[in-house]
SEGU-329925 format. One record per residue (C-alpha): residue number from 1; residue in three letters; x, y, z. Coordinates in nm, 3 decimals. Example, Ala and Ser with C-alpha at 12.3 -4.5 7.8 and 13.67 -1.06 7.14 Angstrom:
! residues 2
r nr = 1; rest = ala; east = 1.230; north = -0.450; up = 0.780
r nr = 2; rest = ser; east = 1.367; north = -0.106; up = 0.714
END
This chain:
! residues 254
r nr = 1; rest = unk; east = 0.000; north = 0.000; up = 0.000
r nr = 2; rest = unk; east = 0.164; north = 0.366; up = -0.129
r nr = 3; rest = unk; east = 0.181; north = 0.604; up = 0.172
r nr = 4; rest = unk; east = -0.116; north = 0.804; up = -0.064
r nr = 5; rest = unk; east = -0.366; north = 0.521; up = -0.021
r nr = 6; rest = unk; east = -0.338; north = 0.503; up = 0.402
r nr = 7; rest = unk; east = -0.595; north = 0.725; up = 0.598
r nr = 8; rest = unk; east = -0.559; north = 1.010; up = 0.673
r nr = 9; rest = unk; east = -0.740; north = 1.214; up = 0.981
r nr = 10; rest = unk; east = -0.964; north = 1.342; up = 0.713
r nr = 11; rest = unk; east = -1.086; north = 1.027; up = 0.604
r nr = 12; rest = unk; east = -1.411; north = 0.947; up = 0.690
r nr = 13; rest = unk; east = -1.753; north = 1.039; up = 0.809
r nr = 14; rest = unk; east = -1.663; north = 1.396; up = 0.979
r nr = 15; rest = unk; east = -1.257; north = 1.373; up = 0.996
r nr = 16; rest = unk; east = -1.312; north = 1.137; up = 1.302
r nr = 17; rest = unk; east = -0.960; north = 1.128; up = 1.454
r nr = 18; rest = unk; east = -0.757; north = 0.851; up = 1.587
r nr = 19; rest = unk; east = -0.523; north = 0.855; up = 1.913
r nr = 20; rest = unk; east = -0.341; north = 0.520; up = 2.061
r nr = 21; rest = unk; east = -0.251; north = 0.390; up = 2.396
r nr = 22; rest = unk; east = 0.036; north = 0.223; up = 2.444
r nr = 23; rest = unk; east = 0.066; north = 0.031; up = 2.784
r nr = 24; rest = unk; east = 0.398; north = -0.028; up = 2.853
r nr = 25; rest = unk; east = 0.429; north = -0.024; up = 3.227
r nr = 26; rest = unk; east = 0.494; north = -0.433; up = 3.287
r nr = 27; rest = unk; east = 0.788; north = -0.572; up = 3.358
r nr = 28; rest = unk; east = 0.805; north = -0.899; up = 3.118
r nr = 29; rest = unk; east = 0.972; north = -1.158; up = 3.328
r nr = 30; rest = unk; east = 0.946; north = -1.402; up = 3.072
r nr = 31; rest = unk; east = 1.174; north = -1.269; up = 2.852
r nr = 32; rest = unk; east = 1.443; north = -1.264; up = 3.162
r nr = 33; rest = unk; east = 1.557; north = -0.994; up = 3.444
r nr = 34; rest = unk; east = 1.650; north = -0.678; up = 3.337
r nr = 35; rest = unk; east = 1.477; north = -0.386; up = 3.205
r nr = 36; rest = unk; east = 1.086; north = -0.379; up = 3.148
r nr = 37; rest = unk; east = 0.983; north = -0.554; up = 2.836
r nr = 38; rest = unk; east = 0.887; north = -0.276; up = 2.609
r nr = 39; rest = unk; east = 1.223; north = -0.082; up = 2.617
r nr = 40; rest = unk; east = 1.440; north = -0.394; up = 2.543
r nr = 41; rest = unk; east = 1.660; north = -0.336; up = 2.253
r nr = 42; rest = unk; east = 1.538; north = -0.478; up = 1.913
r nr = 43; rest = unk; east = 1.798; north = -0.402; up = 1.619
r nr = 44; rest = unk; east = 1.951; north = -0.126; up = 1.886
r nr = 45; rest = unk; east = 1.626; north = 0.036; up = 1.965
r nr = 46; rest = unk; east = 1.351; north = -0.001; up = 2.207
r nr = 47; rest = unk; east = 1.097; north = -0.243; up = 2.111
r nr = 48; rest = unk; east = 0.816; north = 0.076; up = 2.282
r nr = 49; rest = unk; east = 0.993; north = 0.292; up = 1.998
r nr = 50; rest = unk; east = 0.945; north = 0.080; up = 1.675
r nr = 51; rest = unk; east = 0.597; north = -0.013; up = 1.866
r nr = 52; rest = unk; east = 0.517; north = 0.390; up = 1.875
r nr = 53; rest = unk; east = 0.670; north = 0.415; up = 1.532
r nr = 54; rest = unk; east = 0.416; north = 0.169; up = 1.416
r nr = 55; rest = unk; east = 0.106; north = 0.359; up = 1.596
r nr = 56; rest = unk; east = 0.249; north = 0.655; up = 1.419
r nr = 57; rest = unk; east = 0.302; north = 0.560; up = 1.085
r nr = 58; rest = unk; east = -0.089; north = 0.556; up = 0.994
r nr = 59; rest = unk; east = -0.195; north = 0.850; up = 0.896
r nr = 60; rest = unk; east = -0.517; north = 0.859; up = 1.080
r nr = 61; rest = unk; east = -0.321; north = 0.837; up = 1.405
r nr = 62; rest = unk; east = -0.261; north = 1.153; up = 1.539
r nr = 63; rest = unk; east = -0.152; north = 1.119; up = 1.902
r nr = 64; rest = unk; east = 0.031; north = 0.834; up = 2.049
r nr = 65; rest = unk; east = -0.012; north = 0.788; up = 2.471
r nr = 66; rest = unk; east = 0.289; north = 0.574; up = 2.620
r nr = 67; rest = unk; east = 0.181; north = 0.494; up = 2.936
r nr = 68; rest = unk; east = 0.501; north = 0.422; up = 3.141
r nr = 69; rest = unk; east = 0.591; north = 0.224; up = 3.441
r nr = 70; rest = unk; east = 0.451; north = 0.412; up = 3.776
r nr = 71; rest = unk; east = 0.802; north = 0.546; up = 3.836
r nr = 72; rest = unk; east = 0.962; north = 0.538; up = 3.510
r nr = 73; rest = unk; east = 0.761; north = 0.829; up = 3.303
r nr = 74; rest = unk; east = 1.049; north = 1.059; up = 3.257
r nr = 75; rest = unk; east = 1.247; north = 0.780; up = 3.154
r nr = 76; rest = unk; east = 1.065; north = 0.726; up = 2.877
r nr = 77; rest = unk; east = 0.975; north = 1.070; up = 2.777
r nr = 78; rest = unk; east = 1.348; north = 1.078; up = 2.738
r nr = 79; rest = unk; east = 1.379; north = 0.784; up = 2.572
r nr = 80; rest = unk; east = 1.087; north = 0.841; up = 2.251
r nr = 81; rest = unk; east = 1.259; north = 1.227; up = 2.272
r nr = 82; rest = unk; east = 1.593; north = 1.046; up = 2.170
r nr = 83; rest = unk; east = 1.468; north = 0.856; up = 1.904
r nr = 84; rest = unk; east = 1.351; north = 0.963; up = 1.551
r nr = 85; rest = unk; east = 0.988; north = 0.967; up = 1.576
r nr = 86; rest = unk; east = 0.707; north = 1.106; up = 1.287
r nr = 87; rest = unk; east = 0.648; north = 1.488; up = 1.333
r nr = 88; rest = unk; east = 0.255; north = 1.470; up = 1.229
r nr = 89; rest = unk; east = 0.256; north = 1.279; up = 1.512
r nr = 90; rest = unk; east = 0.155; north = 1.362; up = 1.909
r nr = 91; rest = unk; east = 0.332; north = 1.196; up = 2.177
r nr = 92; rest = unk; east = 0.233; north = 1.198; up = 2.524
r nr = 93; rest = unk; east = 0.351; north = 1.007; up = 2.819
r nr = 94; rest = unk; east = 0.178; north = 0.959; up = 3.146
r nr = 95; rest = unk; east = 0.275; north = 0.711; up = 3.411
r nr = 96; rest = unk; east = 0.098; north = 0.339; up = 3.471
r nr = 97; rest = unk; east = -0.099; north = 0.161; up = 3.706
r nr = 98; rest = unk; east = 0.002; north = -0.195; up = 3.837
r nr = 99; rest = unk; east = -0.196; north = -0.426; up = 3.620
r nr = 100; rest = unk; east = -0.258; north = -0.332; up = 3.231
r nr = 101; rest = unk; east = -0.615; north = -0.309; up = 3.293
r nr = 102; rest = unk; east = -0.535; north = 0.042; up = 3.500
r nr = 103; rest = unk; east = -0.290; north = 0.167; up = 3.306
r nr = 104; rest = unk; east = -0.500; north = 0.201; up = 2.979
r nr = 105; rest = unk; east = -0.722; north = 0.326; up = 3.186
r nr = 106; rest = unk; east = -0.529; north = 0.607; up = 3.262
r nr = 107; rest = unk; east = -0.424; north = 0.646; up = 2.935
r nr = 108; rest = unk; east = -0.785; north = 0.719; up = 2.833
r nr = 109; rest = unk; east = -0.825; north = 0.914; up = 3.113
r nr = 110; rest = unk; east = -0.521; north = 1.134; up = 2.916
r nr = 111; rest = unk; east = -0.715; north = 1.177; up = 2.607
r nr = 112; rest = unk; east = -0.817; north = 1.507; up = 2.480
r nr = 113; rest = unk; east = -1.150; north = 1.563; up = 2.353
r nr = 114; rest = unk; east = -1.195; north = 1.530; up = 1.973
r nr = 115; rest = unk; east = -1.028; north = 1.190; up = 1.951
r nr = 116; rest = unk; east = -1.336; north = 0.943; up = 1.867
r nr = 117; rest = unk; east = -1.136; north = 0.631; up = 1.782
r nr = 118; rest = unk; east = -0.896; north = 0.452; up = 2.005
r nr = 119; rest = unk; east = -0.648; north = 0.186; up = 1.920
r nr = 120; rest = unk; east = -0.519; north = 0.005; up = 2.215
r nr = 121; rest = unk; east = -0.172; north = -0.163; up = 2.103
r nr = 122; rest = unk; east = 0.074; north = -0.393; up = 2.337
r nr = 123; rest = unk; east = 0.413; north = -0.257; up = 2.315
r nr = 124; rest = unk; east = 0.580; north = -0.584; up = 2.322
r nr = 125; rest = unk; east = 0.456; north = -0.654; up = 1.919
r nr = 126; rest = unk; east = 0.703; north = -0.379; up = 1.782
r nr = 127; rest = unk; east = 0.648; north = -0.487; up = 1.412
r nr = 128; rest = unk; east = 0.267; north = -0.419; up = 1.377
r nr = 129; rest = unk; east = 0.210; north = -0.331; up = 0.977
r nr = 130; rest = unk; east = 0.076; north = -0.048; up = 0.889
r nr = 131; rest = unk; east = -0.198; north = -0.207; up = 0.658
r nr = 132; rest = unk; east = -0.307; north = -0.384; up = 0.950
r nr = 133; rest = unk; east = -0.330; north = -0.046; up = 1.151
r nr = 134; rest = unk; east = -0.551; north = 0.113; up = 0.894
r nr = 135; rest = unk; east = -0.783; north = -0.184; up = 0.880
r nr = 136; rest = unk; east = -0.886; north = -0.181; up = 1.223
r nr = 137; rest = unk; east = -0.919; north = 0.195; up = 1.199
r nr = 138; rest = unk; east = -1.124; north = 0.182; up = 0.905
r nr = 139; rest = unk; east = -1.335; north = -0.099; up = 1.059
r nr = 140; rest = unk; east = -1.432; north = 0.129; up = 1.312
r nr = 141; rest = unk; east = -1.522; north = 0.400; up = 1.139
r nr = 142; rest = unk; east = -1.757; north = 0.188; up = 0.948
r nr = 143; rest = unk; east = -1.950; north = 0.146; up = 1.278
r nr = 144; rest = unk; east = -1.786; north = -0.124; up = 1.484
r nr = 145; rest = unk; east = -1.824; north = -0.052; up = 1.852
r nr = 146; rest = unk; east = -1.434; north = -0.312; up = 1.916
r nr = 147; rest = unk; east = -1.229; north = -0.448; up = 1.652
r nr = 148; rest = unk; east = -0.993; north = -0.682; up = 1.734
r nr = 149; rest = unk; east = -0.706; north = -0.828; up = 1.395
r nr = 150; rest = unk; east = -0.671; north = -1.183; up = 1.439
r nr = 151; rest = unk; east = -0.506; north = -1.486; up = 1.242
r nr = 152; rest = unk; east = -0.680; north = -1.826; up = 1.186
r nr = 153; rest = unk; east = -0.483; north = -2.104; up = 1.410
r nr = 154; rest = unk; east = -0.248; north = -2.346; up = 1.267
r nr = 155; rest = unk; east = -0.218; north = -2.550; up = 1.550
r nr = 156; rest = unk; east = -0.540; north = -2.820; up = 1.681
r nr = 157; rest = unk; east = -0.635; north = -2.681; up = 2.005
r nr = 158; rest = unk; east = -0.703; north = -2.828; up = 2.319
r nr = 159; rest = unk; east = -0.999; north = -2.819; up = 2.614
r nr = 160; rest = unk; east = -0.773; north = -2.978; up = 2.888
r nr = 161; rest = unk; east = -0.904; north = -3.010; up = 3.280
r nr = 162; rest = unk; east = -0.621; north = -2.827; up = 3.456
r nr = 163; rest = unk; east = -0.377; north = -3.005; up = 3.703
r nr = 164; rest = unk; east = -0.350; north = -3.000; up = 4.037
r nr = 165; rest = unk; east = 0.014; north = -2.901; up = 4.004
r nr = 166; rest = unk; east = 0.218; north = -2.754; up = 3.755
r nr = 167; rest = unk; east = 0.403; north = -3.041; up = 3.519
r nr = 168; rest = unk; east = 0.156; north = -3.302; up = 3.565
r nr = 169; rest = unk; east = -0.050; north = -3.492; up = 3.334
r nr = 170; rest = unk; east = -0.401; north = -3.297; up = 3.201
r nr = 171; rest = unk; east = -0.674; north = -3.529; up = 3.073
r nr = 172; rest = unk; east = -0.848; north = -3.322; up = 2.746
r nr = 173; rest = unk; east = -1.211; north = -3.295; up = 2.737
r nr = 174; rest = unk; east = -1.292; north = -3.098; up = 2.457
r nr = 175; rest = unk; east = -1.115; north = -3.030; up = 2.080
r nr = 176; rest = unk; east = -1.251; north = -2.704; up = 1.981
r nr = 177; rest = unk; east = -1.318; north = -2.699; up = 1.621
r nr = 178; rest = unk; east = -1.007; north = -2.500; up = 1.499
r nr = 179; rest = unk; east = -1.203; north = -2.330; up = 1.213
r nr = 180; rest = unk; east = -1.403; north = -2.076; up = 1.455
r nr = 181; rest = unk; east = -1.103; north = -1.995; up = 1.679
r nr = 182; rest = unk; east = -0.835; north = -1.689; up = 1.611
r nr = 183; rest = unk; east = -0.588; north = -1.574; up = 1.778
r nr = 184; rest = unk; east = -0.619; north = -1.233; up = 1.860
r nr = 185; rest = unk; east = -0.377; north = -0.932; up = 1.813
r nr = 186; rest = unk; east = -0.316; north = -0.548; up = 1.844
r nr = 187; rest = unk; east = -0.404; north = -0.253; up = 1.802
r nr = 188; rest = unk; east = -0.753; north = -0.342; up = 1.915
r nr = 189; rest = unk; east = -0.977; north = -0.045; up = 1.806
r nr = 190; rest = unk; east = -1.274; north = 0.135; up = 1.954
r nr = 191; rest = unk; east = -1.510; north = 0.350; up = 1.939
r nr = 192; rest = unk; east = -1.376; north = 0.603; up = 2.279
r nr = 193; rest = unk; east = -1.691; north = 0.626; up = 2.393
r nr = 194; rest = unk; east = -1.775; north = 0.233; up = 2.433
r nr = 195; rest = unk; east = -1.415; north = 0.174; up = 2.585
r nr = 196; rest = unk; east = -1.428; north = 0.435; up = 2.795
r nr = 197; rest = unk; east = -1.773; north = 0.259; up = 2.964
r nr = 198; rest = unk; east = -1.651; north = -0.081; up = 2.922
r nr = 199; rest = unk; east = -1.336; north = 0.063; up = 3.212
r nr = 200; rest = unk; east = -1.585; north = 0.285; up = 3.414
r nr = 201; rest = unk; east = -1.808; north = -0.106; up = 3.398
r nr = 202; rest = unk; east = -1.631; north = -0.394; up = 3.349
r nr = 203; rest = unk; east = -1.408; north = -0.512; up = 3.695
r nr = 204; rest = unk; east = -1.297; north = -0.885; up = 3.667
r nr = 205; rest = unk; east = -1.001; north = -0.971; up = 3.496
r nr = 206; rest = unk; east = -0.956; north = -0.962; up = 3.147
r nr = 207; rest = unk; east = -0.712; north = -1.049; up = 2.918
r nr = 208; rest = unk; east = -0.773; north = -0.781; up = 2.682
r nr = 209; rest = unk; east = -0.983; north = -0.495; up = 2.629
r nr = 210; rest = unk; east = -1.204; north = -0.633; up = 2.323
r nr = 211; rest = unk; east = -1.338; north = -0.876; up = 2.610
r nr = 212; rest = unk; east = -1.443; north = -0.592; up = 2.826
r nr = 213; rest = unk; east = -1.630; north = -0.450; up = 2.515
r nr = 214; rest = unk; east = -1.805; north = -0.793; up = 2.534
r nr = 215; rest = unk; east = -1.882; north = -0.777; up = 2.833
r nr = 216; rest = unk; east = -2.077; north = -0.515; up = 2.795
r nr = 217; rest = unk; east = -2.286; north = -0.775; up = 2.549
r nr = 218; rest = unk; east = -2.181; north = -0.504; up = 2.231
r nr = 219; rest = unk; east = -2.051; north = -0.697; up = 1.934
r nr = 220; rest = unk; east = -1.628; north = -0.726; up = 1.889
r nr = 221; rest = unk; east = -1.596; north = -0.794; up = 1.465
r nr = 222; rest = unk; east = -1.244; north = -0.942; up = 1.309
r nr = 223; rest = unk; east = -1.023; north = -0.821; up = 1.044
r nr = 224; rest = unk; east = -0.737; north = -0.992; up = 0.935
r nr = 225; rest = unk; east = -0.435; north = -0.958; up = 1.095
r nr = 226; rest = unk; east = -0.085; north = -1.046; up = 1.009
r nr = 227; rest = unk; east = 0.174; north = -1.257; up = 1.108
r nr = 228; rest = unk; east = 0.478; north = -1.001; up = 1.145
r nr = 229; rest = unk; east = 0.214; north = -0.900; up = 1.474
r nr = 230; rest = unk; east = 0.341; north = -1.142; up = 1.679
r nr = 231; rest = unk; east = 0.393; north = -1.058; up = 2.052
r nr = 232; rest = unk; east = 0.748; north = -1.100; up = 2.185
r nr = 233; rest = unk; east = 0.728; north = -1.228; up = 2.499
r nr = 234; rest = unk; east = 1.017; north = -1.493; up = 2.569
r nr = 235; rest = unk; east = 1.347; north = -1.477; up = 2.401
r nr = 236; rest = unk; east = 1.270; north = -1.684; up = 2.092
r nr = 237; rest = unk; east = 1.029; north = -1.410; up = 1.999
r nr = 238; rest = unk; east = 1.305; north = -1.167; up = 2.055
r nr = 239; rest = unk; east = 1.530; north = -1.370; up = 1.801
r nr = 240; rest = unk; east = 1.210; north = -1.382; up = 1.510
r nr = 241; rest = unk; east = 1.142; north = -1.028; up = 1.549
r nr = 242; rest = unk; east = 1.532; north = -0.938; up = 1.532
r nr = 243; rest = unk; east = 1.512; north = -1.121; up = 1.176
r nr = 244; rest = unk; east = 1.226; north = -0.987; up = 1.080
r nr = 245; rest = unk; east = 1.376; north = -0.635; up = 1.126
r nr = 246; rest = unk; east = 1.690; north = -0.741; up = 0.967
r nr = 247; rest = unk; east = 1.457; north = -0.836; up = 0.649
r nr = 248; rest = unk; east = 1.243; north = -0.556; up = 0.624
r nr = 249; rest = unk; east = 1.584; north = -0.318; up = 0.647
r nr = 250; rest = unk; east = 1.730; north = -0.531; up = 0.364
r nr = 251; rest = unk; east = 1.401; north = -0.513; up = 0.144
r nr = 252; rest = unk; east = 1.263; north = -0.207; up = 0.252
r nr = 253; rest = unk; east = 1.427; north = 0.006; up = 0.393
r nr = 254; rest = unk; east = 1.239; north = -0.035; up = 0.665
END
């Protein structure tokens, strides 16, 4: 897709505008001690940068919130002011809460008015396409309350009856037919005004935000997503996105 086919903020019914939050305030212990997940290196910069680039390079998005770690929001003001970043763009950092569910909550909370749509993207998938980006966005403005991208599963899934302890044997009970299942990515996108009820509503824990939306019994509709979207979480993930990078700079550019 040519950079003059992507949205644009004035694209669309009424130049509806786009903002994304960016939790980034965990610490990732599965990928290992050391710094917080999101500002681990990936090809010598932080994985929140190329995951802020990627907010950024859509067209509709026109502020990005990076909500840090409780005590770390300077820190990363200083670290997206070191790094290249688009200059359509808005950035804005605000510190986290302790569990993600509270820190996009205050990221919202950080929004100014005039910012209908809102993409909530993990910072730990750094490599995010654009195309994807724009299809979520789009999806919304078509009416969607929640969009969430997802890929169709390549693996046979699983109902198991959990063990008692960690390691042992789980006896399945169910197979799932793989066909209706995806596995879901990010940015999710919303409508503000539904997200913003589905925090002020929705208290249990939830894995992401499109399942507050359900909550709420509103409808959460798929687009595709893409398989550069993965989420790094352990260090095998860190070594696929490093070639992906690698790729993209030989091909692209990138």
């Amino acid at each position: 897709m040519s950079d003059d086919s992507r949205l644009s903020p004035s694209d669309g019914p009424a130049a509806v505008r786009t903002a994304a939050v960016i939790p980034a305030a965990g610490r990732g212990v599965r990928l290992g001690p050391g710094a917080p997940k999101a500002l681990r290196a990936l090809g010598g910069t932080p994985m929140l940068v190329h995951a802020a680039r990627a907010m950024a390079a859509s067209r509709a998005v026109s502020l990005v919130v990076v909500v840090a770690p409780p005590d770390g929001a300077a820190e990363v003001k200083s670290l997206l002011d070191g790094h290249a970043l688009p200059e359509r763009t808005d950035f804005l950092v605000v510190p986290g809460g302790q569990s993600r569910q509270e820190s996009v909550k205050l990221g919202l909370d950080a929004l100014p008015p005039g910012h209908d749509i809102v993409l909530v993207h993990d910072a730990a998938r750094p490599l995010v396409p654009v195309d994807t980006v724009d299809a979520v966005i789009e999806a919304v403005r078509e009416g969607a309350p929640a969009v969430v991208p997802a890929l169709p599963l390549a693996d046979t899934v699983k109902q198991v009856e959990p063990a008692g302890t960690p390691g042992e044997p789980e006896p399945v009970v169910a197979t799932p037919e793989r066909a209706l299942l995806r596995a879901v990515q990010t940015p999710q996108g919303f409508d503000r005004a539904t997200l913003v009820r589905a925090h002020e509503t929705v208290t249990g824990d939830v894995t992401d935000d499109a399942g507050m939306v359900e909550q709420l019994g509103l409808t959460v509709v798929a687009v595709p997503g893409h398989e550069e979207a993965f989420k790094v979480t352990r260090p095998l993930d860190l070594i696929l996105a490093e070639a992906v990078l690698a790729r993209r700079r030989l091909n692209d550019g990138f």
